[in-house]
mmCIF entry with sequence, helices, sheets and N, C-alpha, C, O atoms, coordinates in Angstrom:
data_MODEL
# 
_entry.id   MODEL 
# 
_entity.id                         1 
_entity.type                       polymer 
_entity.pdbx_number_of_molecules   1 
# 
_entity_poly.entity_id                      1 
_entity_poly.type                           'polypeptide(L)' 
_entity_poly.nstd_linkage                   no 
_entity_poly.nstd_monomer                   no 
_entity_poly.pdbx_seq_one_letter_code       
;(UNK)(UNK)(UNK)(UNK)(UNK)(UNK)(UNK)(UNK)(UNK)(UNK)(UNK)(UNK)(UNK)(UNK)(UNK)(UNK)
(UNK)(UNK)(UNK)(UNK)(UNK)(UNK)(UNK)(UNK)(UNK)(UNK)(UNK)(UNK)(UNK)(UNK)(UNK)(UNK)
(UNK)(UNK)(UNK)(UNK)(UNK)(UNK)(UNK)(UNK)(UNK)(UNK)(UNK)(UNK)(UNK)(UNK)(UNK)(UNK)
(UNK)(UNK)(UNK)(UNK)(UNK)(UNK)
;
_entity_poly.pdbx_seq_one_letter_code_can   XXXXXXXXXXXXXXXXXXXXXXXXXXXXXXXXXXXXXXXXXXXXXXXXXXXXXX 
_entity_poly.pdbx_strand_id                 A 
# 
loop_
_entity_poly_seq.entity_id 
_entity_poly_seq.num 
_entity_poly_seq.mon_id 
_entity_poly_seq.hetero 
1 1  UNK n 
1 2  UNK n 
1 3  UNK n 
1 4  UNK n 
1 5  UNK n 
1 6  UNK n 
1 7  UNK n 
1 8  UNK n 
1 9  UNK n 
1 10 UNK n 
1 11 UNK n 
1 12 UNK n 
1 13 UNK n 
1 14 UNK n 
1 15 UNK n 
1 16 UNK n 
1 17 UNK n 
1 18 UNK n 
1 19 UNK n 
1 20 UNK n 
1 21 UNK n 
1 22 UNK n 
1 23 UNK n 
1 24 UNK n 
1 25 UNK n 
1 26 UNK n 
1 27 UNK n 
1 28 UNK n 
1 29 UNK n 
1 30 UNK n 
1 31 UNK n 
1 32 UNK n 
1 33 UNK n 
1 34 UNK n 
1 35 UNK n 
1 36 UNK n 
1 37 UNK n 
1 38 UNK n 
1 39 UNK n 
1 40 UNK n 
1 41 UNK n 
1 42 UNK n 
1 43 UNK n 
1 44 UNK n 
1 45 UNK n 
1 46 UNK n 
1 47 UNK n 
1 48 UNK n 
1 49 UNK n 
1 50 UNK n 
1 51 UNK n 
1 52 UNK n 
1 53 UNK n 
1 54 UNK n 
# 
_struct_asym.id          A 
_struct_asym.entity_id   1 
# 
loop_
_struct_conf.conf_type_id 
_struct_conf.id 
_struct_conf.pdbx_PDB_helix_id 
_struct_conf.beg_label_comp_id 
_struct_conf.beg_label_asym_id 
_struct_conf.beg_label_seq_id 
_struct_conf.pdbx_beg_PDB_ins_code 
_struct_conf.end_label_comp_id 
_struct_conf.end_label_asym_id 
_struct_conf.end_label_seq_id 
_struct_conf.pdbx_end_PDB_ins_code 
_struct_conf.beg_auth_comp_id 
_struct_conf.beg_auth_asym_id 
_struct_conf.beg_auth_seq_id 
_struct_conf.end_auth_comp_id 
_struct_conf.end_auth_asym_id 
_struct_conf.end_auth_seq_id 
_struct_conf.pdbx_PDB_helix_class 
_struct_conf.details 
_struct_conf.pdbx_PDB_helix_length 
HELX_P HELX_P1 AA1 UNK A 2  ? UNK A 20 ? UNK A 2  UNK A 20 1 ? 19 
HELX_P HELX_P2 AA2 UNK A 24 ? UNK A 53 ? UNK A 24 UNK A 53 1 ? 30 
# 
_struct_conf_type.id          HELX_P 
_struct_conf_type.criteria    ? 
_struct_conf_type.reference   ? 
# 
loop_
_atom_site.group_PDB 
_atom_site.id 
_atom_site.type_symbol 
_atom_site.label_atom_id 
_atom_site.label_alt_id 
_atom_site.label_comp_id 
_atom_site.label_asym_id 
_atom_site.label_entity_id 
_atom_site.label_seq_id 
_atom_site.pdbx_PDB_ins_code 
_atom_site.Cartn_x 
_atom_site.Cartn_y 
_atom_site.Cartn_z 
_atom_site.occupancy 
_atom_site.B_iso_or_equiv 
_atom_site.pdbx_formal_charge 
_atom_site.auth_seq_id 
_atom_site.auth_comp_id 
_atom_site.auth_asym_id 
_atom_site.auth_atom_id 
_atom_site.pdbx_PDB_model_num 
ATOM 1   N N  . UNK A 1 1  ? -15.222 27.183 -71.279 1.00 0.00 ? 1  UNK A N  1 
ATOM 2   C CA . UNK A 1 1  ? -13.942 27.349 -70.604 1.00 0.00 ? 1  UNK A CA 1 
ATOM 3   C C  . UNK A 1 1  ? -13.716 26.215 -69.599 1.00 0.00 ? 1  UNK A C  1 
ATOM 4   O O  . UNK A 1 1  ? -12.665 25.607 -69.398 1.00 0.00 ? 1  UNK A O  1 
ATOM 5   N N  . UNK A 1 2  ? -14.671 26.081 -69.123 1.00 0.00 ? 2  UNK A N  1 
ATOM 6   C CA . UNK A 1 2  ? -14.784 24.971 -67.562 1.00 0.00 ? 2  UNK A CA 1 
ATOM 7   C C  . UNK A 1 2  ? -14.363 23.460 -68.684 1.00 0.00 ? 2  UNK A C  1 
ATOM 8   O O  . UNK A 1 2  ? -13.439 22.653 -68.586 1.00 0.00 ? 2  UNK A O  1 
ATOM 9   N N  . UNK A 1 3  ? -15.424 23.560 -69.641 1.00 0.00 ? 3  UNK A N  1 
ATOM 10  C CA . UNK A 1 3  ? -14.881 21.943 -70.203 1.00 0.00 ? 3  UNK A CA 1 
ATOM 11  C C  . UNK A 1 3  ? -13.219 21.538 -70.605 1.00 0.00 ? 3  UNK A C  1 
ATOM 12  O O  . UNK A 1 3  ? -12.559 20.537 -70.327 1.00 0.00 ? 3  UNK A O  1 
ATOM 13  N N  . UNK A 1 4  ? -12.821 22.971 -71.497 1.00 0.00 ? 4  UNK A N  1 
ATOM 14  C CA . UNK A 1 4  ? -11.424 22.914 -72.305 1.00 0.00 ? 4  UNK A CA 1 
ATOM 15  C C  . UNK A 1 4  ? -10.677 22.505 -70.609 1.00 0.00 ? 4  UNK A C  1 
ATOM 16  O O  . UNK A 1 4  ? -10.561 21.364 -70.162 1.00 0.00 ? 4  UNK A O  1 
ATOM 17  N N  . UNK A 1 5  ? -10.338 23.540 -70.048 1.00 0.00 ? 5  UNK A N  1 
ATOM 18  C CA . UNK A 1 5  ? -9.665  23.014 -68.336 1.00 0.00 ? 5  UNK A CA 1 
ATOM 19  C C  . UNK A 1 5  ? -9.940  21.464 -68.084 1.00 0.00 ? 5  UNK A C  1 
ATOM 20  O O  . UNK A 1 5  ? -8.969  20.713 -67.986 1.00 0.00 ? 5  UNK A O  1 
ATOM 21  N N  . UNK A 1 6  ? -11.154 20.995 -67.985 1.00 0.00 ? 6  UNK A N  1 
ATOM 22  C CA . UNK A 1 6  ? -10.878 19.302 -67.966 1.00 0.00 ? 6  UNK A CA 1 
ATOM 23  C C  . UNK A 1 6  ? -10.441 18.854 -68.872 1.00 0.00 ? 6  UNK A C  1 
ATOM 24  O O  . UNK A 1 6  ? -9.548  18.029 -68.676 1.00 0.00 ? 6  UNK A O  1 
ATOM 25  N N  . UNK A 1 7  ? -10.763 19.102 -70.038 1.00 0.00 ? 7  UNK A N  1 
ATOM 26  C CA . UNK A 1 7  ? -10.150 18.077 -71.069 1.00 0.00 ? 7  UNK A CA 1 
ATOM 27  C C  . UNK A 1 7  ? -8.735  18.188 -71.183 1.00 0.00 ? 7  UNK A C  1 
ATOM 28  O O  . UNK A 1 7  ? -8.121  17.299 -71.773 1.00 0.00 ? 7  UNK A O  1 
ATOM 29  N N  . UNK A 1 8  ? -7.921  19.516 -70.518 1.00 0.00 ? 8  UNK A N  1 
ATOM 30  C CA . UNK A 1 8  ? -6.532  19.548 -70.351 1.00 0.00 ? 8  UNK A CA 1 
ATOM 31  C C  . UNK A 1 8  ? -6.032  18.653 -69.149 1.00 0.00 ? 8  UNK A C  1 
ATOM 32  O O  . UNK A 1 8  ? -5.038  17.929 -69.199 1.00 0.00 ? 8  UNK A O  1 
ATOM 33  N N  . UNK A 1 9  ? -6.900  18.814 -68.020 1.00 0.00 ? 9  UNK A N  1 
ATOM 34  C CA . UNK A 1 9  ? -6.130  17.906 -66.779 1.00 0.00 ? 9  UNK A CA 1 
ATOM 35  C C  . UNK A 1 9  ? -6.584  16.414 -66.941 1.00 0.00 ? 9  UNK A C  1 
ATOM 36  O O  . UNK A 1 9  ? -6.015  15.575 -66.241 1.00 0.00 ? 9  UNK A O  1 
ATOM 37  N N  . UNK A 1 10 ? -7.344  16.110 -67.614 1.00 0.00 ? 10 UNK A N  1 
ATOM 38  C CA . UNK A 1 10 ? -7.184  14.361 -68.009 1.00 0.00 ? 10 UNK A CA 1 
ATOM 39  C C  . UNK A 1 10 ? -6.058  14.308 -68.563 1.00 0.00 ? 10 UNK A C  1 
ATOM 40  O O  . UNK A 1 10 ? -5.128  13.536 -68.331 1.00 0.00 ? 10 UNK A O  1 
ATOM 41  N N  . UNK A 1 11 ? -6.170  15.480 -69.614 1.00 0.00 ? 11 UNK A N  1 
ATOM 42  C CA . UNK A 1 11 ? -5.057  14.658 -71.049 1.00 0.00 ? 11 UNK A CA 1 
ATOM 43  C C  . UNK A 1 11 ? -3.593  14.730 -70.173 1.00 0.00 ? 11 UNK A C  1 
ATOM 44  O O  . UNK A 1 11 ? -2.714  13.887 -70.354 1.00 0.00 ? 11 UNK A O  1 
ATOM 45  N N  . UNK A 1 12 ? -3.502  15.442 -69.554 1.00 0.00 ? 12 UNK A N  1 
ATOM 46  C CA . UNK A 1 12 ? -2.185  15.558 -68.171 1.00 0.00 ? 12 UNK A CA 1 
ATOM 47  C C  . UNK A 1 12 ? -2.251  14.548 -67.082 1.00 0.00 ? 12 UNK A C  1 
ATOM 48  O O  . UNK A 1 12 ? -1.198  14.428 -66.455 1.00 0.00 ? 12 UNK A O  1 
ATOM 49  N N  . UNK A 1 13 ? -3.254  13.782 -66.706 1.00 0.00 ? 13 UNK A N  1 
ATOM 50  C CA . UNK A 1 13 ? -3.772  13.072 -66.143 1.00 0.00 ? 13 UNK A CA 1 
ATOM 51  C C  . UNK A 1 13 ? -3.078  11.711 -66.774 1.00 0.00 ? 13 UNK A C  1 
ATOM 52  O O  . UNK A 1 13 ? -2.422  10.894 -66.128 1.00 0.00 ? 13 UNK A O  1 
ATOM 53  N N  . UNK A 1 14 ? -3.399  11.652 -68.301 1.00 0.00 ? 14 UNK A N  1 
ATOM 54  C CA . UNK A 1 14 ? -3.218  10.300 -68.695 1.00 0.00 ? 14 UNK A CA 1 
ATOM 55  C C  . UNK A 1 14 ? -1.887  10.676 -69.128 1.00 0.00 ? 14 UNK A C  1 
ATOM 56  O O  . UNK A 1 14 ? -1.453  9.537  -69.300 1.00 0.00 ? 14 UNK A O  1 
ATOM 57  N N  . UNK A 1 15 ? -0.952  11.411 -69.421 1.00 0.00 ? 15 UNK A N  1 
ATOM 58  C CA . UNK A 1 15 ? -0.011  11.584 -69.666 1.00 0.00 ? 15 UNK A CA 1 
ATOM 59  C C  . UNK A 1 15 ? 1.145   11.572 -68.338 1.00 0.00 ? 15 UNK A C  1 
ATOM 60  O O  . UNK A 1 15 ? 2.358   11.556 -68.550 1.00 0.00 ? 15 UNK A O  1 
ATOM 61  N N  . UNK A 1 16 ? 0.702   11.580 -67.315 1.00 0.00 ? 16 UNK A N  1 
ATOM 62  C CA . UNK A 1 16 ? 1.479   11.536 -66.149 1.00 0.00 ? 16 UNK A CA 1 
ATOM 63  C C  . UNK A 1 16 ? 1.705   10.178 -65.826 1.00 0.00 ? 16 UNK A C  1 
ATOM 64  O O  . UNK A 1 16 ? 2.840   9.840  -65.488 1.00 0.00 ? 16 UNK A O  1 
ATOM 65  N N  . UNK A 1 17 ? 0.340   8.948  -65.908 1.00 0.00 ? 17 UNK A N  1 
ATOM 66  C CA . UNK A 1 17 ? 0.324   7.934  -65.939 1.00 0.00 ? 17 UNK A CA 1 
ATOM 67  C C  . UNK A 1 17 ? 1.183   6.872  -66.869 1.00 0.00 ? 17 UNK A C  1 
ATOM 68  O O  . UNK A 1 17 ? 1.869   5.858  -66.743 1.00 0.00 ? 17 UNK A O  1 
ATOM 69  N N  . UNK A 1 18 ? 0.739   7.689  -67.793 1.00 0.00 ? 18 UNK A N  1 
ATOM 70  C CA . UNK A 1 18 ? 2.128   6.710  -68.825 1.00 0.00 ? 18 UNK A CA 1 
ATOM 71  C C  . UNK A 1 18 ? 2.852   6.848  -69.346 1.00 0.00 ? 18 UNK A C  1 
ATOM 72  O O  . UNK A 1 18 ? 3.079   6.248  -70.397 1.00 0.00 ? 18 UNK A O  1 
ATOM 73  N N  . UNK A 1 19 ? 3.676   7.872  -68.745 1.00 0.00 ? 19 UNK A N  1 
ATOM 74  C CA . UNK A 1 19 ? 5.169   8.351  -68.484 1.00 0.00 ? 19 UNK A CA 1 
ATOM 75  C C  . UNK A 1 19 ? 5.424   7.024  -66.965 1.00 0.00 ? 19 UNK A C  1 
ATOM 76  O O  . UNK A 1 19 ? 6.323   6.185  -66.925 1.00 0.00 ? 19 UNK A O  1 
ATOM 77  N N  . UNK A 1 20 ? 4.488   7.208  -66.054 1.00 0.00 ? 20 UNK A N  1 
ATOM 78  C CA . UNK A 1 20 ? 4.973   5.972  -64.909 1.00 0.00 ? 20 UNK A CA 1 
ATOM 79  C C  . UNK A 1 20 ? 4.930   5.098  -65.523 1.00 0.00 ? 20 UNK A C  1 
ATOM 80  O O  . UNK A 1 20 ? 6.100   4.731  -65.631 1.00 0.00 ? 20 UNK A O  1 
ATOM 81  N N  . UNK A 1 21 ? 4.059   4.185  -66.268 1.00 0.00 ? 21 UNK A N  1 
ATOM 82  C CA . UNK A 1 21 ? 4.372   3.330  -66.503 1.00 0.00 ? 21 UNK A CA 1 
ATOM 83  C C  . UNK A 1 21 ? 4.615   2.414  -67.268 1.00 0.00 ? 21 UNK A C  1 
ATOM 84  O O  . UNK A 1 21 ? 4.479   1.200  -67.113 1.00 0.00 ? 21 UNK A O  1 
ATOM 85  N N  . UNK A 1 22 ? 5.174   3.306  -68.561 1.00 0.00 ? 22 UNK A N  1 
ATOM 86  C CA . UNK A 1 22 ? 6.317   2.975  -69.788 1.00 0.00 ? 22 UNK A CA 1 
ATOM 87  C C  . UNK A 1 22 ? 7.824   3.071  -68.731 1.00 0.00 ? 22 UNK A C  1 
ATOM 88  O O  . UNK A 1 22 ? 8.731   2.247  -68.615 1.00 0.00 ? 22 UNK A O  1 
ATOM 89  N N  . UNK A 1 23 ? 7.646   4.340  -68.103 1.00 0.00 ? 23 UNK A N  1 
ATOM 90  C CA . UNK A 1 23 ? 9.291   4.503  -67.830 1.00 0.00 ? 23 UNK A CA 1 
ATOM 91  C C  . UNK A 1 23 ? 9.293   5.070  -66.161 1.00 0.00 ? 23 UNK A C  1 
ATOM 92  O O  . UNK A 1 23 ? 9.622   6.177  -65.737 1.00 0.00 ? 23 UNK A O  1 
ATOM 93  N N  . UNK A 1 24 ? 8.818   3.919  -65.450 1.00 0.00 ? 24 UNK A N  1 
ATOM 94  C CA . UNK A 1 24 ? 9.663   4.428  -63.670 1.00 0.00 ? 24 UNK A CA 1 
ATOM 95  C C  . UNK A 1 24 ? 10.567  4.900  -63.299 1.00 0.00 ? 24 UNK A C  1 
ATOM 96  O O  . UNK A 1 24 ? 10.384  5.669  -62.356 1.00 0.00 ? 24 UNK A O  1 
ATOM 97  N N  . UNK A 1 25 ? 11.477  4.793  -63.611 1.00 0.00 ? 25 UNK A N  1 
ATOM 98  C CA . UNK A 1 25 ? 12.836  5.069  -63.429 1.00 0.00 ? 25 UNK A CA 1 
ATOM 99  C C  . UNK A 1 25 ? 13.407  6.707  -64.317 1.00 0.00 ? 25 UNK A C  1 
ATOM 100 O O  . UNK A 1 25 ? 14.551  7.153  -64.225 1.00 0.00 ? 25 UNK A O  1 
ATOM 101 N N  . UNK A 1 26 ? 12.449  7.254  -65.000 1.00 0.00 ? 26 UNK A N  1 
ATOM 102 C CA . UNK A 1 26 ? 12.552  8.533  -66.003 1.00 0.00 ? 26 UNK A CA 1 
ATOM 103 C C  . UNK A 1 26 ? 11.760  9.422  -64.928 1.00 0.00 ? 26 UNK A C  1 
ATOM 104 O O  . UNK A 1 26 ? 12.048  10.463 -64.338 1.00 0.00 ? 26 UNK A O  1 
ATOM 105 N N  . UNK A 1 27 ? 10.646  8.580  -64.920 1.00 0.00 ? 27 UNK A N  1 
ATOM 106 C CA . UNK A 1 27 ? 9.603   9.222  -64.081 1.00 0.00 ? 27 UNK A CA 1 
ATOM 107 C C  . UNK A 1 27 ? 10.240  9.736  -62.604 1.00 0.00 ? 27 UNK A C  1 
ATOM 108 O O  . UNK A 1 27 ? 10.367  10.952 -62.467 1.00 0.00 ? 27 UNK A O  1 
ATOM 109 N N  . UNK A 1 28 ? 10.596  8.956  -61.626 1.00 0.00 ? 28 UNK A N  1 
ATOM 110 C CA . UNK A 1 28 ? 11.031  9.143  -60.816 1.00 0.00 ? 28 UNK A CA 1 
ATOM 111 C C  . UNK A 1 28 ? 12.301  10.379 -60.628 1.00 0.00 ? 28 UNK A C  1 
ATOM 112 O O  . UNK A 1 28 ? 12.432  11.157 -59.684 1.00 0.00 ? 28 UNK A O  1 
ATOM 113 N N  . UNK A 1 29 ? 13.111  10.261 -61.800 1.00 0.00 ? 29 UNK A N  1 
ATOM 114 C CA . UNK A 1 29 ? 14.276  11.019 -61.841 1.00 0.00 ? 29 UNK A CA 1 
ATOM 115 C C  . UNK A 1 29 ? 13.555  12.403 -62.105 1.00 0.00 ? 29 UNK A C  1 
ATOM 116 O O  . UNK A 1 29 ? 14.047  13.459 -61.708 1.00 0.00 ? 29 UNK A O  1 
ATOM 117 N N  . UNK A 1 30 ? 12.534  12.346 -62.695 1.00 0.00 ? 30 UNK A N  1 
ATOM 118 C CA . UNK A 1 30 ? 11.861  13.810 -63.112 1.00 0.00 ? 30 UNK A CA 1 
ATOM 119 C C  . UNK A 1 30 ? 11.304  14.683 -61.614 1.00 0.00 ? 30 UNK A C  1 
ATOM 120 O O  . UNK A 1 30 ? 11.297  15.852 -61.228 1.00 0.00 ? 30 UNK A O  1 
ATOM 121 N N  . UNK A 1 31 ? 10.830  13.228 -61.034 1.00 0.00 ? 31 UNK A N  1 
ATOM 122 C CA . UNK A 1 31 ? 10.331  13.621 -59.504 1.00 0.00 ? 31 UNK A CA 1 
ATOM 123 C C  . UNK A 1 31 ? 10.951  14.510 -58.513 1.00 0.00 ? 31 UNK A C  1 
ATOM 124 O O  . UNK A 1 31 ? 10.636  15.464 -57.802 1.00 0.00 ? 31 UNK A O  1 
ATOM 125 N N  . UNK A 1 32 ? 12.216  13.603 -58.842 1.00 0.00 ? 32 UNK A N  1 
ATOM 126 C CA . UNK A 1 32 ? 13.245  13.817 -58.156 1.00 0.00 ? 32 UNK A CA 1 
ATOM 127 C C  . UNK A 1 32 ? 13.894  15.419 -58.387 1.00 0.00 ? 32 UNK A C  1 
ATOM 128 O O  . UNK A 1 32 ? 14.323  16.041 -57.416 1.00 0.00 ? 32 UNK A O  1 
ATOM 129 N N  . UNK A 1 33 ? 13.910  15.885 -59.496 1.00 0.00 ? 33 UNK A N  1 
ATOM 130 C CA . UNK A 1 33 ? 14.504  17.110 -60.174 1.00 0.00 ? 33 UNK A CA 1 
ATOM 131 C C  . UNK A 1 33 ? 13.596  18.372 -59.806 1.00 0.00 ? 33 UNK A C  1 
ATOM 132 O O  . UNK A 1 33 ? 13.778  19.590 -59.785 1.00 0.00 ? 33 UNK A O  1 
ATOM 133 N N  . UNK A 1 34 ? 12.247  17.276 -59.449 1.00 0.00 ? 34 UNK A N  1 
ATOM 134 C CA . UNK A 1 34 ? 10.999  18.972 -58.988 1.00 0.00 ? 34 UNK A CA 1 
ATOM 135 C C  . UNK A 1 34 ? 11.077  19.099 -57.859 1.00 0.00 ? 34 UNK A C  1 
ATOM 136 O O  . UNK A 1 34 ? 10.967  20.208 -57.336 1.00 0.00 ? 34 UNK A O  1 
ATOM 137 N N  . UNK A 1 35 ? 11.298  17.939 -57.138 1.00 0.00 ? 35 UNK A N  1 
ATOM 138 C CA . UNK A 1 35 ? 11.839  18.554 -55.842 1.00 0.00 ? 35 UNK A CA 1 
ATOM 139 C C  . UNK A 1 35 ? 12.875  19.275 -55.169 1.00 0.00 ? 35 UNK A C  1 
ATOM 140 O O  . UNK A 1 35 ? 12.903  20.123 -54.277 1.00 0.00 ? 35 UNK A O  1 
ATOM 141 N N  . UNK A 1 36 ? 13.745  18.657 -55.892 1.00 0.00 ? 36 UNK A N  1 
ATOM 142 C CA . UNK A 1 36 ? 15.547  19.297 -55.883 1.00 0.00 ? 36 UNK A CA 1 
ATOM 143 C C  . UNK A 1 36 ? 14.400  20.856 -56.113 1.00 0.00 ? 36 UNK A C  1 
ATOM 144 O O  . UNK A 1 36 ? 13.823  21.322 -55.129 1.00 0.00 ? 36 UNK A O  1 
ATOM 145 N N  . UNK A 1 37 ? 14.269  21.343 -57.203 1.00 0.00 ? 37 UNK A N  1 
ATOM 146 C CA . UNK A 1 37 ? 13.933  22.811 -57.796 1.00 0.00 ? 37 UNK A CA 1 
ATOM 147 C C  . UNK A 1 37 ? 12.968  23.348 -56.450 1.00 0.00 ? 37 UNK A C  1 
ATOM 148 O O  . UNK A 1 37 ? 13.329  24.502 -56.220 1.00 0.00 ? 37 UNK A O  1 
ATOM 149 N N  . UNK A 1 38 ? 11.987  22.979 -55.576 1.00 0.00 ? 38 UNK A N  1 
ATOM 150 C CA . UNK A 1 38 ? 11.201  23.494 -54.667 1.00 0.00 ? 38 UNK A CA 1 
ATOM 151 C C  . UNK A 1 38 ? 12.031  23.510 -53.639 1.00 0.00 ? 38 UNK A C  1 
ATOM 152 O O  . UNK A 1 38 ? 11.859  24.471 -52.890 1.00 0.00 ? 38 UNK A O  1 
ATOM 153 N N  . UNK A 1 39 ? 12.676  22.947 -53.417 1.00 0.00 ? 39 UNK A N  1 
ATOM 154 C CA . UNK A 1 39 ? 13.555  22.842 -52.058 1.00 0.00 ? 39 UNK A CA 1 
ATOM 155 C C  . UNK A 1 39 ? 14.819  23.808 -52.739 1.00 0.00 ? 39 UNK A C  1 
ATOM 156 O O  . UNK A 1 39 ? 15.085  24.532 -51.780 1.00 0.00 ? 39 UNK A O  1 
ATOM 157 N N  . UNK A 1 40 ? 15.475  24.103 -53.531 1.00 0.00 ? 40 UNK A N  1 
ATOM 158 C CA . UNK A 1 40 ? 16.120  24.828 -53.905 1.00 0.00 ? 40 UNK A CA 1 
ATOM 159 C C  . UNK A 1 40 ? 15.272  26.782 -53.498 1.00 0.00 ? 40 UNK A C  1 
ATOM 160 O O  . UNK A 1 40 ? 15.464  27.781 -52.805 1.00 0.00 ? 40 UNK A O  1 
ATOM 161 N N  . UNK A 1 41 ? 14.537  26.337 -54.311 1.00 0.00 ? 41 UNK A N  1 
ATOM 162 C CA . UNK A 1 41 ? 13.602  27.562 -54.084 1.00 0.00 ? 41 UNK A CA 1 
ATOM 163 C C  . UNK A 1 41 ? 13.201  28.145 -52.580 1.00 0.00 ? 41 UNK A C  1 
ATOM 164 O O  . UNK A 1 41 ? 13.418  29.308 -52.238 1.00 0.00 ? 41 UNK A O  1 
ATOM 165 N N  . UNK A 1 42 ? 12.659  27.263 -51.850 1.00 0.00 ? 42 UNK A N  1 
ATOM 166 C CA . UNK A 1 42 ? 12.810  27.434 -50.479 1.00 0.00 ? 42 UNK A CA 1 
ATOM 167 C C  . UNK A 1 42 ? 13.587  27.971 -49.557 1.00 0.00 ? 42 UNK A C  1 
ATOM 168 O O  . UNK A 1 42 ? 13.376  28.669 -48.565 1.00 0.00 ? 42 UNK A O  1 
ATOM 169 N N  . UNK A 1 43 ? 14.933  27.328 -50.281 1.00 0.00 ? 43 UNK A N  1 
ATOM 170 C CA . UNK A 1 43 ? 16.229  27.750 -49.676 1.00 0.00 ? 43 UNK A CA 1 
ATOM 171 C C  . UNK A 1 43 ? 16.449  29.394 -50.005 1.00 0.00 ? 43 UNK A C  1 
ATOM 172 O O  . UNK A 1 43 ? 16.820  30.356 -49.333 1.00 0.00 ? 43 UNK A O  1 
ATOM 173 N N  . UNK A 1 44 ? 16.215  29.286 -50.766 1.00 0.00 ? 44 UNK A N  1 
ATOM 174 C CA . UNK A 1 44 ? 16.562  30.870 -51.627 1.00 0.00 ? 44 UNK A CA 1 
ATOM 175 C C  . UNK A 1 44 ? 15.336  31.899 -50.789 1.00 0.00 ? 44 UNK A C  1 
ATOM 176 O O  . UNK A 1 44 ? 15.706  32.720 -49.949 1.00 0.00 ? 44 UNK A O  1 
ATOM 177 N N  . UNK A 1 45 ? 14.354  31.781 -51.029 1.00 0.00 ? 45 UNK A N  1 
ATOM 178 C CA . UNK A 1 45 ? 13.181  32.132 -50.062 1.00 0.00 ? 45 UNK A CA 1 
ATOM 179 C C  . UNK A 1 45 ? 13.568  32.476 -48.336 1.00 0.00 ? 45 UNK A C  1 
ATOM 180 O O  . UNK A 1 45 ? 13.390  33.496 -47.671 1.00 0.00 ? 45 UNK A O  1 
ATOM 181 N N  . UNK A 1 46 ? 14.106  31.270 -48.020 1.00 0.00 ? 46 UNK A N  1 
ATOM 182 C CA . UNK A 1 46 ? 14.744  31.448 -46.379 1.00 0.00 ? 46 UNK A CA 1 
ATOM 183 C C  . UNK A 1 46 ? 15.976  32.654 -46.095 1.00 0.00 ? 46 UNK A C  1 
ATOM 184 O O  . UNK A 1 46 ? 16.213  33.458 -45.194 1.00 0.00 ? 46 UNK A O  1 
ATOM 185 N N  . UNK A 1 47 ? 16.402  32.402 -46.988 1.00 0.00 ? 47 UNK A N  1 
ATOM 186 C CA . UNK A 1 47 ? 18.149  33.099 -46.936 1.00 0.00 ? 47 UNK A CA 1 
ATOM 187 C C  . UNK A 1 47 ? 17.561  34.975 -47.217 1.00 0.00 ? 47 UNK A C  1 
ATOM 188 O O  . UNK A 1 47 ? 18.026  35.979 -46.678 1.00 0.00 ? 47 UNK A O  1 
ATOM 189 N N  . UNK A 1 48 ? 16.279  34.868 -48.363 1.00 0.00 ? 48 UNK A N  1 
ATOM 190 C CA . UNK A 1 48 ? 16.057  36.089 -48.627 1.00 0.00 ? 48 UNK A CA 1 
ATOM 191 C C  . UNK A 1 48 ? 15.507  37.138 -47.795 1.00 0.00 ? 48 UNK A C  1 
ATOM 192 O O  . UNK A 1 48 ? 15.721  38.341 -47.940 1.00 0.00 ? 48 UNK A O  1 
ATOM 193 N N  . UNK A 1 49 ? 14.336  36.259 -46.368 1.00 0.00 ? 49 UNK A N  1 
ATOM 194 C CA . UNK A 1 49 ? 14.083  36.986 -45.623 1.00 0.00 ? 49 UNK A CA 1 
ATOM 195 C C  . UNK A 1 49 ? 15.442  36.982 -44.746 1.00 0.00 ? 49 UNK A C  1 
ATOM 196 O O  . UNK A 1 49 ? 15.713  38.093 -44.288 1.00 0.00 ? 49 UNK A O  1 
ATOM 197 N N  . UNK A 1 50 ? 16.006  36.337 -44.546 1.00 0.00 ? 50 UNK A N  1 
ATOM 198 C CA . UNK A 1 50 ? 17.056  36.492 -43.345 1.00 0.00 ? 50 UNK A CA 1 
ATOM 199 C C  . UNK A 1 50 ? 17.547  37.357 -43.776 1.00 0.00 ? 50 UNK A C  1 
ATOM 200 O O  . UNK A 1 50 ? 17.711  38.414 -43.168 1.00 0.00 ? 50 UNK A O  1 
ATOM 201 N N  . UNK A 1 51 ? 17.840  37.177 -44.717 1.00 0.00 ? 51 UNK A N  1 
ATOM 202 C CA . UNK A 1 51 ? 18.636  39.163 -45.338 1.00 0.00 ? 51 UNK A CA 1 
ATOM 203 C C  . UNK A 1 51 ? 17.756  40.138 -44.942 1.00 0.00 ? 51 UNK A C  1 
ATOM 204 O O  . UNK A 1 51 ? 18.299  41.084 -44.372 1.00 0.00 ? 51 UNK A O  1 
ATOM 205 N N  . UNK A 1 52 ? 16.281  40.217 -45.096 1.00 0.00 ? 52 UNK A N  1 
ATOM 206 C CA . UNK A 1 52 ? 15.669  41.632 -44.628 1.00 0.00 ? 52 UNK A CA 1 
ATOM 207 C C  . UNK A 1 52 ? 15.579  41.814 -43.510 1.00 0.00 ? 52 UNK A C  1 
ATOM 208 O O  . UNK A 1 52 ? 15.372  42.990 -43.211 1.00 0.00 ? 52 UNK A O  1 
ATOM 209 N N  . UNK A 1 53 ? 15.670  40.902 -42.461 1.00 0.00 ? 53 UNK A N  1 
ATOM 210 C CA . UNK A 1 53 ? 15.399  41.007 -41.401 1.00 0.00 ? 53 UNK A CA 1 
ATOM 211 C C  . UNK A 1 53 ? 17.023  41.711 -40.792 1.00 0.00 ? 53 UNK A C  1 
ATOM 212 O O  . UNK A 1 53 ? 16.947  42.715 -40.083 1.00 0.00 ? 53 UNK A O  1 
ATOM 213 N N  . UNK A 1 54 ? 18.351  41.156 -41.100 1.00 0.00 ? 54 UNK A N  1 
ATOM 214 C CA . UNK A 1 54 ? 19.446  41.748 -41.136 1.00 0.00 ? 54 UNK A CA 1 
ATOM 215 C C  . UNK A 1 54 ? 19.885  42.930 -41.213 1.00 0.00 ? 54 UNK A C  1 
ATOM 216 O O  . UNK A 1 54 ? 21.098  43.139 -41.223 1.00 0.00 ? 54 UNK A O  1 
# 
C-alpha cells in the first residue's frame, strides 16, 4: 500500500512538472482557478458561521 501511494505522488509529481513546463501560462491559469475555488469556499465558510451566530 505504502509503495502504490509513492508511485502515485511521483507520477503526480512528474506530471505537475510538465504541465509547468510545456505550458506556463495553462499552468498558471489552472493555479489561478484553485485559488479563485478556496477563497470562494472560504467565503462561503465565513458567511455560514455568521449566519449561526445570527
Amino acid at each position: 500500500m505504502a509503495v502504490a501511494r509513492k508511485v502515485i505522488l511521483y507520477g503526480l509529481v512528474v506530471f505537475v512538472l510538465y504541465t509547468i513546463i510545456t505550458s506556463p501560462a495553462r499552468a498558471a491559469d489552472l493555479v489561478q482557478v484553485g485559488f479563485e475555488g478556496i477563497s470562494n469556499a472560504a467565503e462561503g465558510v465565513g458567511e455560514f458561521m455568521s449566519q449561526l451566530i445570527q
